[in-house]
N, C-alpha and C positions, 0 to 999 in steps of 0.2 A: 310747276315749281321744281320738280327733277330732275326737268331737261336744266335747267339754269343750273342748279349744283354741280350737274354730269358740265357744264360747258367750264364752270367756275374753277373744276379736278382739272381738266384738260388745261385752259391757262397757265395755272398757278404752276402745274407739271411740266409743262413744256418750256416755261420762263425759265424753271429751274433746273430743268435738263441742260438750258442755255447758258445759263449762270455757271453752270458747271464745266460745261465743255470750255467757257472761255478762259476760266480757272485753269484749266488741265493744261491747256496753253501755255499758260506763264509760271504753274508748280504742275508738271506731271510725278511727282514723289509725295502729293498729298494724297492720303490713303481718306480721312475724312471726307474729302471731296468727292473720289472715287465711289466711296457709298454712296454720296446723295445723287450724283448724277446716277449711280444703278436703281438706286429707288425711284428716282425719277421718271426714268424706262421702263421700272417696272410697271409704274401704275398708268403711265402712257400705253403703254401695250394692251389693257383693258379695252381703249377706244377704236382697237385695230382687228384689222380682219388676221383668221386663225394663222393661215402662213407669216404676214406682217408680224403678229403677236409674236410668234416665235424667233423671229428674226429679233425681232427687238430684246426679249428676256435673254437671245443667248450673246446679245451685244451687253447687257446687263450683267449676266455671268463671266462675262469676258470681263467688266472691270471690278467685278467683284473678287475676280482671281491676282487681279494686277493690283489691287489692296492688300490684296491675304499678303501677297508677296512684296510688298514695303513691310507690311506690319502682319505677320503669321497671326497674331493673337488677338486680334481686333476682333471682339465679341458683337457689335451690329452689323459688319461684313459677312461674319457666320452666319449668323440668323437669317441674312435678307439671303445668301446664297444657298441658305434652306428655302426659303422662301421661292426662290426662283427656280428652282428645281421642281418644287412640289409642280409651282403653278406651268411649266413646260410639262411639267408628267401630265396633267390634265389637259391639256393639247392634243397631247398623243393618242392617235384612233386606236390602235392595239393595245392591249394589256402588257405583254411581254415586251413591248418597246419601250411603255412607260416606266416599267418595274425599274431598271435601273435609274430613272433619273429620281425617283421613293426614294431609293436606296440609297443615293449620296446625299438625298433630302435626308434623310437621319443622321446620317454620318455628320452632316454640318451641323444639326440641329444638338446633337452630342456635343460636337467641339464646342458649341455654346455654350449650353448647358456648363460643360465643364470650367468655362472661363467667368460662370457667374459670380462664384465664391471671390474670385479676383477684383472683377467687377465690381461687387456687392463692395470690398475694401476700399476700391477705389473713390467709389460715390463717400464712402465713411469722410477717407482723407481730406475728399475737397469741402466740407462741412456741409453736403447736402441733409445728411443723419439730425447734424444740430438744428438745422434749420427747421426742418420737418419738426423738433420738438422746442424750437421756440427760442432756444439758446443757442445765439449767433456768436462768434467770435467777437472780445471786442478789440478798440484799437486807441490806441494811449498815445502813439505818435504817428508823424505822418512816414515814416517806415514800415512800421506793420500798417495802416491805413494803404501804401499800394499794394501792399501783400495780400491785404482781404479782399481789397477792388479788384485783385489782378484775380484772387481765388474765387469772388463771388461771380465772376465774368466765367469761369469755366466754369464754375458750379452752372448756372444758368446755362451756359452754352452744352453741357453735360444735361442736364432736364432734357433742354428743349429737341434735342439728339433722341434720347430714349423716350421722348414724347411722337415725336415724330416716326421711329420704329415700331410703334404701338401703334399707329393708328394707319402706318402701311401693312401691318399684319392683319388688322381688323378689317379693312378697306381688302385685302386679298382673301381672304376667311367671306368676307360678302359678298366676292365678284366669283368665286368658288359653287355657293350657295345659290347666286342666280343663275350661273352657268349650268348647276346640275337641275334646277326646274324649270329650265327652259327647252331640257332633252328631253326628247318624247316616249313617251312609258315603254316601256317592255311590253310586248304582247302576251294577252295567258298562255298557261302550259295547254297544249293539246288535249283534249279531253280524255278519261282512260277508256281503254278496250275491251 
């Protein structure tokens, strides 16, 4: 049953890596896109061997950078290029080679972090706040009626965005987790003298 989920990841990921690239095509200035197709690669790069793997998260990094730079402030491009940082540092055989890519893994993780409070406003604005308590906006003509259709389309489109960065972080947190008990124990200390 595992193998089928592990094949169902790789489809649905590599559809969407496609979806992306063909996007990029016809809008290379969509920075939205830009993240799905890096998160795409990210979780592609799971099904790959160590050198592939890296090849691919730092083709991942690469559009994660070429997002930051339409949109500097885009809080799921931070996180995921925390994300791909961490998971390239865990590639890395050496300690000291990894350490740096830790290291800008926090630094992005911070710019995150710091962009929540904005974030946090912004989900307020688009009425996902109201929605969560039950009180939706209403709508008395068909003016504000395309207004709330147009707002509830990004509210939704907005969920389904930080639904989906949730459950690449969780899916990378798990392939993390197997990766480190699939490595073979450390040997005991030498016995004393």
């Amino acid at each position: 049953m595992e193998m089928s989920n592990d094949l169902d990841r790789l489809l649905f990921f590599e559809q969407a890596r496609k979806i992306s690239e063909a996007t990029y095509a016809s809008n290379p200035l969509d920075a939205d896109n830009l993240t799905r197709w890096a998160g795409a690669l990210l979780e592609l790069s799971q099904f790959q061997s160590v050198p592939d793997s890296q090849k691919m998260i730092q083709d991942a990094i690469s559009k994660l950078e070429e997002a930051l730079s339409i949109n500097p402030r885009k809080h799921d491009a931070l996180w995921c290029l925390g994300n791909a940082q961490t998971s390239f540092a865990f590639l890395t055989n050496k300690e000291d080679e990894a350490r740096p890519y830790f290291e800008k893994a926090a630094q992005y993780f911070q710019q995150a972090v710091d962009e929540a409070p904005e974030l946090h406003q912004e989900i307020i604005k688009h009425g996902l706040g109201q929605q969560t308590l039950g009180a939706g906006p209403s709508t008395s003509t068909s003016s504000n009626s395309t207004k709330t259709a147009t707002k509830n389309k990004n509210s939704s489109d907005l969920k389904y965005d930080i639904c989906g960065w949730i459950i690449l972080a969780v899916g990378i947190v798990a392939w993390v987790g197997f990766a480190k008990s699939q490595m073979p124990p450390s040997p005991p200390p030498p016995p004393p003298r």
